[in-house]
C-alpha positions, 0 to 999 in steps of 0.5 A: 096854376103854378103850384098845379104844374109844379105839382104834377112835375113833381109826381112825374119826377117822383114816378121817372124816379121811382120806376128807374128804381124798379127797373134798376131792381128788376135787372139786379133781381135778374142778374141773381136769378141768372148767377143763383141758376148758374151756381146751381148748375155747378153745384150739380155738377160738383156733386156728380163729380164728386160721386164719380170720384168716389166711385171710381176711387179704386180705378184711381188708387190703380191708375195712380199705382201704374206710375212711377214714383220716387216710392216705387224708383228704388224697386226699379233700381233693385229689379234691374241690379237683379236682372244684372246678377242674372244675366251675368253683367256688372251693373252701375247706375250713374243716374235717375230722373224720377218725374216730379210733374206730370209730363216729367219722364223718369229716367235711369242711367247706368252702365254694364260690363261683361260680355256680349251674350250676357248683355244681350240677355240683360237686355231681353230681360230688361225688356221683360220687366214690369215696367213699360220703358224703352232704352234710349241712348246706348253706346257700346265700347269694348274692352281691350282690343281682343277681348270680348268684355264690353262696357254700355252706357244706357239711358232707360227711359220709364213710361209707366208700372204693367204690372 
């Protein structure tokens, strides 16, 4: 009688053993069906962002282009000397910020000379480039006391390239 009920104790013991086992496998199964699901849903999606990057790796190439660099800083500077050579004022840039992240702004300082209508034209011109920005921080100072030279020291503050 005793061997019988050590008996039947050990095949219970060896049937709780063995579905504990099971179960603890069914949930592990579980888990993978459940990580192997959601790493086919982002494979899915790597692959659709993958061909949209390459479909619209033009309008990238382009939007990339409308945003100033440190390639693309120096035609800033030579567009605003020209503009100061035609506009009749003395043109000295004091300083630039050329944007490094990206919610830097870029910035140039710089400094003219020459007479009013002349600046006011540069500055009409200076609207008119390329070039999306808004010149903030200027201060105007005249030369002398009857005389019509005047000196301004301003801050071009660059948002992005139009052209």
């Amino acid at each position: 009688m005793i061997s019988g009920v050590v008996f039947l104790g050990g095949i219970s013991y060896a049937i709780w053993f063995l579905y504990s086992e099971i179960d603890d496998a069914s949930k592990a199964i579980a888990d993978a069906s459940v990580n192997f699901a959601l790493l086919q849903e982002k494979e899915k999606e790597f692959d659709e962002s993958s061909k949209n990057l390459q479909k619209y790796s033009a309008e990238i190439d382009n939007l990339d282009g409308t945003f100033l660099r440190e390639e693309t800083f120096v035609d800033l500077l030579r567009l605003v000397e020209e503009l100061a050579r035609t506009s009749g004022v003395s043109f000295k840039a004091l300083g630039a910020k050329v944007p490094t992240a990206a919610d830097d702004k870029a910035v140039l300082s710089f400094e003219l000379a020459g007479e009013k209508e002349p600046l006011v034209r540069f500055f009409i011109l200076l609207d008119n480039i390329p070039y999306s920005g808004i010149v903030d921080g200027i201060s105007w100072t005249r030369q002398g006391k009857s005389s019509d030279q005047v000196k301004v020291s301003a801050s071009y503050l660059i948002f992005n390239y139009i052209k």
